[in-house]
mmJSON file of the N, C-alpha and C atoms, coordinates in Angstrom:
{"data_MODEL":{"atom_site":{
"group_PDB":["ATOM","ATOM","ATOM","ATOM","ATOM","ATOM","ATOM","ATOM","ATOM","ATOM","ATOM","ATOM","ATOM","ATOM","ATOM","ATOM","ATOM","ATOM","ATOM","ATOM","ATOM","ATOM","ATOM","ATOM","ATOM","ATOM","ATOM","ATOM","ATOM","ATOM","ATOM","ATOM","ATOM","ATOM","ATOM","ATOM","ATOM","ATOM","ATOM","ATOM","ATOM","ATOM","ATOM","ATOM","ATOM","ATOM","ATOM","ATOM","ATOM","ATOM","ATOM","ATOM","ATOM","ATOM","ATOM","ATOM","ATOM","ATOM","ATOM","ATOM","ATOM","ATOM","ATOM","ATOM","ATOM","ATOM","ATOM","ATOM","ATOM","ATOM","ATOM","ATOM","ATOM","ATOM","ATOM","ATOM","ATOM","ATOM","ATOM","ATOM","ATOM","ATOM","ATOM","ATOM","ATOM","ATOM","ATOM","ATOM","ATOM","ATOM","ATOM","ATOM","ATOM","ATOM","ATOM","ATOM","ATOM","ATOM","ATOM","ATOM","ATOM","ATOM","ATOM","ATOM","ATOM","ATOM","ATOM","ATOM","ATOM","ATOM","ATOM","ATOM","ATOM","ATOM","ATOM","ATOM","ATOM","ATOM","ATOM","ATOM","ATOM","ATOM","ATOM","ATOM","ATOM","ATOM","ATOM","ATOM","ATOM","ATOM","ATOM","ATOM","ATOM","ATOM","ATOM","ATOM","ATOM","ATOM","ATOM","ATOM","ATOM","ATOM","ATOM","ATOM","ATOM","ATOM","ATOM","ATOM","ATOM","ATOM","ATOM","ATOM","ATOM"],
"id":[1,2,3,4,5,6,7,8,9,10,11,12,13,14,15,16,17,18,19,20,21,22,23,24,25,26,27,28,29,30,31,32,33,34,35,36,37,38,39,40,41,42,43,44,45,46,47,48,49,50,51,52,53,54,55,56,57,58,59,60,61,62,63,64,65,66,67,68,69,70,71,72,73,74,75,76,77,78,79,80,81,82,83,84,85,86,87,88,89,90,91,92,93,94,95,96,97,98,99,100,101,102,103,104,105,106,107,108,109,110,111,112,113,114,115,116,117,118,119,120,121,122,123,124,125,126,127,128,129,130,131,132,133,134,135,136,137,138,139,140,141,142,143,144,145,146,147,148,149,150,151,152,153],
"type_symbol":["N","C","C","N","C","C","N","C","C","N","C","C","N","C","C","N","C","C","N","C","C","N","C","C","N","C","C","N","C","C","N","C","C","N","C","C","N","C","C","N","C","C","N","C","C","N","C","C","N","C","C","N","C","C","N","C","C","N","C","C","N","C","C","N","C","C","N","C","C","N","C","C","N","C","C","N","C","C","N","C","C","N","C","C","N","C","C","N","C","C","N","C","C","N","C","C","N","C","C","N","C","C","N","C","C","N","C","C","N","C","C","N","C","C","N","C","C","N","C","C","N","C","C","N","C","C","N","C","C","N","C","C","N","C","C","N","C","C","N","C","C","N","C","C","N","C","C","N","C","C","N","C","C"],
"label_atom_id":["N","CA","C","N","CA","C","N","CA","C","N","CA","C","N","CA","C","N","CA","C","N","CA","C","N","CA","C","N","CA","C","N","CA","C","N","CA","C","N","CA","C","N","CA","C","N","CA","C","N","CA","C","N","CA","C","N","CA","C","N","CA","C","N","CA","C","N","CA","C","N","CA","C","N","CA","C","N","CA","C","N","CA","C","N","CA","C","N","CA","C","N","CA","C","N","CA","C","N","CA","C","N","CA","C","N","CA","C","N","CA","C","N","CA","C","N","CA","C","N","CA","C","N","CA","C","N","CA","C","N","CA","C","N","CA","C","N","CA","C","N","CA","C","N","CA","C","N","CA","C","N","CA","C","N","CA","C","N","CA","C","N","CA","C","N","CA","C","N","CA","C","N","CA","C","N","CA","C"],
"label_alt_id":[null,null,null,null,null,null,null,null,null,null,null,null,null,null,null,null,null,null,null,null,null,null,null,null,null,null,null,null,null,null,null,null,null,null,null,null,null,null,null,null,null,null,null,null,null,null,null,null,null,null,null,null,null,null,null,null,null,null,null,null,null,null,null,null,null,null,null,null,null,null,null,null,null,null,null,null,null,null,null,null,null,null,null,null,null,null,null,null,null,null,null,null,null,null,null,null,null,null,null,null,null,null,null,null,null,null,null,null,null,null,null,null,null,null,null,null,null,null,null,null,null,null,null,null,null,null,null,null,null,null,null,null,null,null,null,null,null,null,null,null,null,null,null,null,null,null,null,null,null,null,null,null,null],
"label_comp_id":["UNK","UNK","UNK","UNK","UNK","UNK","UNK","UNK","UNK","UNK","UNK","UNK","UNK","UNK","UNK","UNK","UNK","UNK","UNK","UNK","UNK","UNK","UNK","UNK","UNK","UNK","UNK","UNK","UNK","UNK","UNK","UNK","UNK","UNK","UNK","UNK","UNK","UNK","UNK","UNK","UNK","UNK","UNK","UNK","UNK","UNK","UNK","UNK","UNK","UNK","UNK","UNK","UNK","UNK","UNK","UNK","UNK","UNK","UNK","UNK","UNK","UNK","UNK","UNK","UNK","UNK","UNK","UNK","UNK","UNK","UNK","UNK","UNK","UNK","UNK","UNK","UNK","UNK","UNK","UNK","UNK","UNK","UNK","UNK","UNK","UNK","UNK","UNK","UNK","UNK","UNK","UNK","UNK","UNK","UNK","UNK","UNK","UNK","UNK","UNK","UNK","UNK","UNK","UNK","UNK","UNK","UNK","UNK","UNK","UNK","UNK","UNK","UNK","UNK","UNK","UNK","UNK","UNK","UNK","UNK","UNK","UNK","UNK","UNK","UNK","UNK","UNK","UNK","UNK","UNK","UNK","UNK","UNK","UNK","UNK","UNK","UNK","UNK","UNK","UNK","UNK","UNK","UNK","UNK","UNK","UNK","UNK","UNK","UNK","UNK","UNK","UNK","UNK"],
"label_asym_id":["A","A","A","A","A","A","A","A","A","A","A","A","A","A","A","A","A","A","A","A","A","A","A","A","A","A","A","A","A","A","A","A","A","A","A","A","A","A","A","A","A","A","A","A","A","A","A","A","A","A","A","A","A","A","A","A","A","A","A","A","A","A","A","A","A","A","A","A","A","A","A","A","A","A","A","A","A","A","A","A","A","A","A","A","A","A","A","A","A","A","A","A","A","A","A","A","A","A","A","A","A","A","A","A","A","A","A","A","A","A","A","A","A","A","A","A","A","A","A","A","A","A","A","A","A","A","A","A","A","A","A","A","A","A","A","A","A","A","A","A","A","A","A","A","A","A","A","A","A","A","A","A","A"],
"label_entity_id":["1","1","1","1","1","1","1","1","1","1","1","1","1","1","1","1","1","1","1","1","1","1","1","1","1","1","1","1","1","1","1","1","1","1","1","1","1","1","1","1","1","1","1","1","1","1","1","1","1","1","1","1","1","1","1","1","1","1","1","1","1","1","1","1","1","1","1","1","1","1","1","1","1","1","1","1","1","1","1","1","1","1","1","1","1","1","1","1","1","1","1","1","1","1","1","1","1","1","1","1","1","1","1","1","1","1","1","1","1","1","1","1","1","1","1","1","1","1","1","1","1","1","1","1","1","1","1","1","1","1","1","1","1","1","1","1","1","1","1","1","1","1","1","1","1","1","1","1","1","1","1","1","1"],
"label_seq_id":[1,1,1,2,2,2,3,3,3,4,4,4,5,5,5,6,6,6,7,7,7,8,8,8,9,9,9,10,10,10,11,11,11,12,12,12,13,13,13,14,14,14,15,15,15,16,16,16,17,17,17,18,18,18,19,19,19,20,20,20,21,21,21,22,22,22,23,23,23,24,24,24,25,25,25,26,26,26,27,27,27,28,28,28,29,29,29,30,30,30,31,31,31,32,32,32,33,33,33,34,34,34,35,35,35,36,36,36,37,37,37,38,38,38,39,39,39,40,40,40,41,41,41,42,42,42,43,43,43,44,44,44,45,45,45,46,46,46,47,47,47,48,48,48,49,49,49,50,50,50,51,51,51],
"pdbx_PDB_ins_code":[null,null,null,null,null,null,null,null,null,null,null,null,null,null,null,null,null,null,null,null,null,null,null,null,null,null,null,null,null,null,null,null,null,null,null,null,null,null,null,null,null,null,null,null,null,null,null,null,null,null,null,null,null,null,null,null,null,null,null,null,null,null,null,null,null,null,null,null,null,null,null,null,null,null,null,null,null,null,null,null,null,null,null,null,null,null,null,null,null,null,null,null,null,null,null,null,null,null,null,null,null,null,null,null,null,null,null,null,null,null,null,null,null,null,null,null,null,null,null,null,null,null,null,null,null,null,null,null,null,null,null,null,null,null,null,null,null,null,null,null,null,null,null,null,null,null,null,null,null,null,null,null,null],
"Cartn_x":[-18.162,-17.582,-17.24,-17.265,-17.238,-15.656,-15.297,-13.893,-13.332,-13.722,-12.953,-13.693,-12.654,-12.773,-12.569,-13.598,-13.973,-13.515,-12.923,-12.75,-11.252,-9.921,-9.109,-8.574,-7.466,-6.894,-6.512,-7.009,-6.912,-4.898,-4.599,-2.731,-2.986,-3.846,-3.83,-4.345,-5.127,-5.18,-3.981,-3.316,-2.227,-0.701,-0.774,-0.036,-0.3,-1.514,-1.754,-1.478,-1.044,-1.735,-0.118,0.597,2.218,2.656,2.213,2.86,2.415,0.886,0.338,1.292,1.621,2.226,3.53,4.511,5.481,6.049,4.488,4.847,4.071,2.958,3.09,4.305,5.03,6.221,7.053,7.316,8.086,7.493,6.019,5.831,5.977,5.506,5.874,7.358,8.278,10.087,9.614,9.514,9.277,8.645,7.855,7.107,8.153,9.127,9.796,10.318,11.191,11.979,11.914,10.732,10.265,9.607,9.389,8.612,10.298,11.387,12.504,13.235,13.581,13.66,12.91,12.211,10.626,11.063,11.224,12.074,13.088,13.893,14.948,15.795,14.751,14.004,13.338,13.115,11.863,12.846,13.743,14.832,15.878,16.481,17.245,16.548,15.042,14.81,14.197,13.954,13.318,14.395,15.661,16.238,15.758,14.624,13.965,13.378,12.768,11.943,12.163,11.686,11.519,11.813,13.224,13.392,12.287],
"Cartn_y":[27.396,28.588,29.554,30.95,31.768,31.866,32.245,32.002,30.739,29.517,28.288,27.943,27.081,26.471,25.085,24.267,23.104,22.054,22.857,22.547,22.039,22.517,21.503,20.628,20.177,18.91,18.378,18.049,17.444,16.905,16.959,16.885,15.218,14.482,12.604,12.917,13.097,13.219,14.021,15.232,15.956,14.799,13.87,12.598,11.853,11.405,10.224,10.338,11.853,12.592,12.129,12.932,12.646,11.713,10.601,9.14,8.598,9.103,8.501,9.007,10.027,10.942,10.464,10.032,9.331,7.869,7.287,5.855,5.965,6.59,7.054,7.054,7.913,8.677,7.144,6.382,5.293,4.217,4.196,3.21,3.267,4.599,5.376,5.004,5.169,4.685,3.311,2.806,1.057,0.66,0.821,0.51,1.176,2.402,2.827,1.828,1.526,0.532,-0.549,-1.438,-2.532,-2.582,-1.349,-1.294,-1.067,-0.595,-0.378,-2.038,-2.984,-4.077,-4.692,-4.901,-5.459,-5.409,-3.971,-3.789,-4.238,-4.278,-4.873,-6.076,-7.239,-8.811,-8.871,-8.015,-8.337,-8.676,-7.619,-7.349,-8.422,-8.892,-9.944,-11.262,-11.369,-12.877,-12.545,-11.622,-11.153,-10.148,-10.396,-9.316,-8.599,-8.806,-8.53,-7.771,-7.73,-7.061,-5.094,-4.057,-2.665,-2.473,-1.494,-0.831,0.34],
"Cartn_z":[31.166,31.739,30.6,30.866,29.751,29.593,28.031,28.136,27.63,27.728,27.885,26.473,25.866,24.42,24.729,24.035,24.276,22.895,21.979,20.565,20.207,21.562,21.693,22.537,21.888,21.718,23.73,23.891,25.557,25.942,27.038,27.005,26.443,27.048,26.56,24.638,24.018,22.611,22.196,22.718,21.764,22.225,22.806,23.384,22.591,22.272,21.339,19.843,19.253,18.18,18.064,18.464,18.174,18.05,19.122,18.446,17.364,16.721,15.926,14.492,14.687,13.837,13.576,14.798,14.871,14.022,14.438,14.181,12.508,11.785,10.671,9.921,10.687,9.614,9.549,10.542,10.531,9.734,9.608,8.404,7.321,7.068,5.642,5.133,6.112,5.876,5.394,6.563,6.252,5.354,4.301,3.364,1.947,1.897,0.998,0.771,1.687,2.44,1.442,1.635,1.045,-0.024,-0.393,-2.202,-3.074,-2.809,-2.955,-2.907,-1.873,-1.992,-2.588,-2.989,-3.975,-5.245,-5.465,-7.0,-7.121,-6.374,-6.642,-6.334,-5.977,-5.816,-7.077,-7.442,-8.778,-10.079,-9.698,-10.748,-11.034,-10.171,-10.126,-10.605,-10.227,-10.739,-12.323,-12.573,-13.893,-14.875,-15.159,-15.46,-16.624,-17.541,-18.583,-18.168,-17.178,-16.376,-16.357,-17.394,-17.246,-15.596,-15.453,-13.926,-14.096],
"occupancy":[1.0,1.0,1.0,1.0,1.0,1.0,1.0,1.0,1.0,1.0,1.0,1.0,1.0,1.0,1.0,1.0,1.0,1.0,1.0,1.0,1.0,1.0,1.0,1.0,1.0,1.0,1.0,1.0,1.0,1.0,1.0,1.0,1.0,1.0,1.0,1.0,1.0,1.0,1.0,1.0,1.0,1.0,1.0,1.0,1.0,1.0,1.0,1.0,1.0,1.0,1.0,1.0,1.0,1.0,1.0,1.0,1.0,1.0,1.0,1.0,1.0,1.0,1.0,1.0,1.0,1.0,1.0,1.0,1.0,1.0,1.0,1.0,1.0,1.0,1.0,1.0,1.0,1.0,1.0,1.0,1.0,1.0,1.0,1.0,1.0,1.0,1.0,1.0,1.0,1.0,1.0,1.0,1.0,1.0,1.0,1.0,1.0,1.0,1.0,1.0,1.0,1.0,1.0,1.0,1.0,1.0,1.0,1.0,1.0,1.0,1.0,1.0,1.0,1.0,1.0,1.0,1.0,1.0,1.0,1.0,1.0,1.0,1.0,1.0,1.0,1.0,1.0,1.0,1.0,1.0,1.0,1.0,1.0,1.0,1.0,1.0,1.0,1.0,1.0,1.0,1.0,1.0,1.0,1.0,1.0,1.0,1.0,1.0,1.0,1.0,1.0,1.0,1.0],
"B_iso_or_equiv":[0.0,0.0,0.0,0.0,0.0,0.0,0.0,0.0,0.0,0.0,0.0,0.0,0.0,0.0,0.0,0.0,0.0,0.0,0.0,0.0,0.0,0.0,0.0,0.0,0.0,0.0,0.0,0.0,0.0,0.0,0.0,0.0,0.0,0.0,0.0,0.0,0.0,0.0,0.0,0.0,0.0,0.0,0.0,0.0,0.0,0.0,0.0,0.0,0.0,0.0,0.0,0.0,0.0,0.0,0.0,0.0,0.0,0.0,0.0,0.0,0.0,0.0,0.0,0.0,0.0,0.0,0.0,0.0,0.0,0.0,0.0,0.0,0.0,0.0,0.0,0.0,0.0,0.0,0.0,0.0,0.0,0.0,0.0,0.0,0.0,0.0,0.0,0.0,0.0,0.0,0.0,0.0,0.0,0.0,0.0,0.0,0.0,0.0,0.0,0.0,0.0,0.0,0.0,0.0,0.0,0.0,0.0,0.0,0.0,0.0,0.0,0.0,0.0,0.0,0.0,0.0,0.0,0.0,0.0,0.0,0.0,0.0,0.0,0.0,0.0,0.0,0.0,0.0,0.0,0.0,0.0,0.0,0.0,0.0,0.0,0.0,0.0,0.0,0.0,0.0,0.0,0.0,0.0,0.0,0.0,0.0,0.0,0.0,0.0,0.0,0.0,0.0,0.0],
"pdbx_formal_charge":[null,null,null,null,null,null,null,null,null,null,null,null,null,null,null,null,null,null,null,null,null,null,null,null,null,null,null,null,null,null,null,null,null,null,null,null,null,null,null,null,null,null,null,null,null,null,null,null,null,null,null,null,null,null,null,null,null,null,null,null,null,null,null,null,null,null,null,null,null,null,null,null,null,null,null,null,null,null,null,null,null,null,null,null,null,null,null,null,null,null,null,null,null,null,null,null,null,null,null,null,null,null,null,null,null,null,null,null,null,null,null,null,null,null,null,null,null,null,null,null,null,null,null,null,null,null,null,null,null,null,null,null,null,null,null,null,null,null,null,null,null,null,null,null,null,null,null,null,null,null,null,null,null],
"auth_seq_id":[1,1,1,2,2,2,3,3,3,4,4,4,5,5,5,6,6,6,7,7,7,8,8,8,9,9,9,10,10,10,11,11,11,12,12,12,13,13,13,14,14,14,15,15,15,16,16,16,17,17,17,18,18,18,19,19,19,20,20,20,21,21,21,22,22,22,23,23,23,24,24,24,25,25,25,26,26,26,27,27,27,28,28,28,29,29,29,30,30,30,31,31,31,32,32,32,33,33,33,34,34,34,35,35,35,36,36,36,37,37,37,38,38,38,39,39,39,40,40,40,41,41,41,42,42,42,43,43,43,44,44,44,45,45,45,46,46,46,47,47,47,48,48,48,49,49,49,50,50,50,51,51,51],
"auth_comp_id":["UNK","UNK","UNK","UNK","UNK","UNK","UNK","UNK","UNK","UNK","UNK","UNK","UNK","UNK","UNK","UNK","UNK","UNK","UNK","UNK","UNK","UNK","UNK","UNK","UNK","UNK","UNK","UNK","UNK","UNK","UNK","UNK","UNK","UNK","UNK","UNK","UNK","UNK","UNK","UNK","UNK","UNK","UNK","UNK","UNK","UNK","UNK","UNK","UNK","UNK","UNK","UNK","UNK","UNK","UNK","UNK","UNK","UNK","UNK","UNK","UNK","UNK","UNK","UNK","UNK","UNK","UNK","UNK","UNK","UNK","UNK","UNK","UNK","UNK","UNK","UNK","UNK","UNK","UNK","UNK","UNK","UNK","UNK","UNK","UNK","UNK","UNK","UNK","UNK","UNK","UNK","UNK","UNK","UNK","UNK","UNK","UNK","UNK","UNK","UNK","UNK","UNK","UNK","UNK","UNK","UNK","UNK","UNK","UNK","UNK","UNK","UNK","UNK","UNK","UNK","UNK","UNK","UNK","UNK","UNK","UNK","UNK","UNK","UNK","UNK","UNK","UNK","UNK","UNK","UNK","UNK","UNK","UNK","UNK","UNK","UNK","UNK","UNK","UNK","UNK","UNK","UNK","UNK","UNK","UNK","UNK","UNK","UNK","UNK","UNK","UNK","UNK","UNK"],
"auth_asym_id":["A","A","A","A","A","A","A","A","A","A","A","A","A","A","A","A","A","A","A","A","A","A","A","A","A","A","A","A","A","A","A","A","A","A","A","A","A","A","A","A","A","A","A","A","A","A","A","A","A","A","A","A","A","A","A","A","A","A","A","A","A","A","A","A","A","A","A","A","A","A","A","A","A","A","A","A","A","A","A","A","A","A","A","A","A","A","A","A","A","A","A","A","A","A","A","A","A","A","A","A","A","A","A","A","A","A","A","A","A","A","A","A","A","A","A","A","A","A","A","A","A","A","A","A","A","A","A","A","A","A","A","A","A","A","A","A","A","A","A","A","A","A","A","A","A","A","A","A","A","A","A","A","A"],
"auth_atom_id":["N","CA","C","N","CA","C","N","CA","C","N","CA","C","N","CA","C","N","CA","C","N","CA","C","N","CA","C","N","CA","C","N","CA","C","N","CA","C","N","CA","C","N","CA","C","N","CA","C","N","CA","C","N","CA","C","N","CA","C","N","CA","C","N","CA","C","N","CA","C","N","CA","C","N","CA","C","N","CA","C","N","CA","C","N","CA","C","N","CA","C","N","CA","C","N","CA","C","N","CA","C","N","CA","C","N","CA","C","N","CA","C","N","CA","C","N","CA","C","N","CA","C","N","CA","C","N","CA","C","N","CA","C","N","CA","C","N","CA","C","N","CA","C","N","CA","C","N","CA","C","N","CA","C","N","CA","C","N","CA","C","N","CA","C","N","CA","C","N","CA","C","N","CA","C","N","CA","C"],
"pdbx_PDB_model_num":[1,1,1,1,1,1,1,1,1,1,1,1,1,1,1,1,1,1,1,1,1,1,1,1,1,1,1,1,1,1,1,1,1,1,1,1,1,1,1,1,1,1,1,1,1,1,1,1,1,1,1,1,1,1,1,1,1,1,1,1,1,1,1,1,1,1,1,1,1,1,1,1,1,1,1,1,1,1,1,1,1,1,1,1,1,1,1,1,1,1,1,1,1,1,1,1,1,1,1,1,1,1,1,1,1,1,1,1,1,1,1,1,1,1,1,1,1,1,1,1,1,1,1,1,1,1,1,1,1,1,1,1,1,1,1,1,1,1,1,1,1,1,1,1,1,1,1,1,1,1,1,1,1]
}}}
């Protein structure tokens, strides 16, 4: 049909796009998270160990 753009995001993909975006941002935390505890597990059994 003339007029109509076929190039976006459908309401179920701009739905899927946000949670993907969502739960991203929350792993990203979760992984700080644990590279942060990591270091500082690392630290305690290695106190020689460069922070």
């Amino acid at each position: 049909m003339p007029g109509e753009r076929d190039d976006r995001l459908t309401t179920d993909e701009r739905a899927e796009l946000a949670a993907l975006r969502k739960e991203n941002a929350q792993l990203k935390r979760a992984n700080e998270v644990l590279r942060t505890a990591s270091a500082l597990f690392a630290a305690q059994l290695d106190p020689t160990r460069p922070k």
